[in-house]
C-alpha positions in Angstrom: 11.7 13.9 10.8 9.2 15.6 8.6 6.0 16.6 9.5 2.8 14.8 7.7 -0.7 15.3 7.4 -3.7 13.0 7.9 -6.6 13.8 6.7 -9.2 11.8 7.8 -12.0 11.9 4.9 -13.9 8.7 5.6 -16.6 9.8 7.9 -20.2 9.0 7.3 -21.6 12.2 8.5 -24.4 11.2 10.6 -24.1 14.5 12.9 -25.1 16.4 9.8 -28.1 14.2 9.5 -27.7 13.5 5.9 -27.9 17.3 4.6 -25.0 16.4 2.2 -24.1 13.3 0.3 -20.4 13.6 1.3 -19.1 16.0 4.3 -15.1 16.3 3.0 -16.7 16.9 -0.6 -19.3 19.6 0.4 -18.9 22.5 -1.6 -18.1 25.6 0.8 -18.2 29.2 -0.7 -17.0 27.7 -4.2 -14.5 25.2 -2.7 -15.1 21.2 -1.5 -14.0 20.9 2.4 -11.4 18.9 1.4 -9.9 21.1 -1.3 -10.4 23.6 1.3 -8.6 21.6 4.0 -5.4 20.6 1.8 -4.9 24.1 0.4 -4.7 25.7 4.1 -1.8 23.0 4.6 0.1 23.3 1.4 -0.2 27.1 1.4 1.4 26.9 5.4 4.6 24.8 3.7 4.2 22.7 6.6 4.0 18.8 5.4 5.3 17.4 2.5 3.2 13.9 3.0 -0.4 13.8 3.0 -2.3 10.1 3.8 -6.0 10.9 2.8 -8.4 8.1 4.7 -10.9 7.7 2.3 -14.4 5.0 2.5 -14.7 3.9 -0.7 -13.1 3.5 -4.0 -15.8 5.9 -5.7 -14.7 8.2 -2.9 -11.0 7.7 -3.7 -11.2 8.9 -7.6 -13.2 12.1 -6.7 -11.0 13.2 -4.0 -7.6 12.6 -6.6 -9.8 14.6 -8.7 -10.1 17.2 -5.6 -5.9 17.2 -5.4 -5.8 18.4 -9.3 -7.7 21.8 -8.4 -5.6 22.8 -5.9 -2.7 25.0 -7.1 0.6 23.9 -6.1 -0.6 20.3 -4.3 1.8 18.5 -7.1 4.3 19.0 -4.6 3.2 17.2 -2.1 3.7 13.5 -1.8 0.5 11.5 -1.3 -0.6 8.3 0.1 -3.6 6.3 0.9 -5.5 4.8 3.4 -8.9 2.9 4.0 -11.0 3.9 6.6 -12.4 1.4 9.8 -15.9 1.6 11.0 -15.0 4.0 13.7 -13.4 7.3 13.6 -10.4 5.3 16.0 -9.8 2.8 13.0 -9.7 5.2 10.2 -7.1 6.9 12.6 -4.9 3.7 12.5 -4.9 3.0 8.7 -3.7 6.5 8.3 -0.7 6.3 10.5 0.4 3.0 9.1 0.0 4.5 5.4 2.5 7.3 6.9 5.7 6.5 4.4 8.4 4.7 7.0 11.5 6.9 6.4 13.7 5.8 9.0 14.5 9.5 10.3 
């Protein structure tokens, strides 16, 4: 079985008391979070599937936009998920977006 990645980008923030508009897309010393995030993985050569959990459509395009930046993510195979209303849910729709391959 191969490894896979969830990343779990649907979050609302509330810890950070609304200092940013969007956590995962928070630019951090030139990078989003999320670009970030996926590069550390794809650099490692550790997963080859990647679920993002997003919470909106509007979220969706920017973070596909996010995966074109990062050098090298076209090897990765990605798929979807739409986050719950709890952290717990968003967790659930990623793991049943996991591809089924049987192995």
């Amino acid at each position: 079985m191969s490894n896979a990645l969830i990343l779990l980008c649907a979050g609302r923030g509330k810890r950070m008391r609304r200092s940013v508009s969007d956590k995962v897309l928070a630019v951090l010393r030139g990078q989003t979070v999320f670009a970030r995030s996926l590069s550390a993985f794809n650099k490692a050569r550790v997963v080859k599937q990647v679920v993002i959990v997003y919470r909106s459509p509007d979220q969706k395009k920017r973070l596909q936009r996010q995966i074109q930046k990062v050098h090298g993510a076209q090897r990765l195979e990605f798929g979807w998920g739409r986050g719950g209303r709890a952290r717990q849910d968003s967790v659930i729709a990623g793991l049943k977006s996991l591809p089924d391959r049987g192995e």
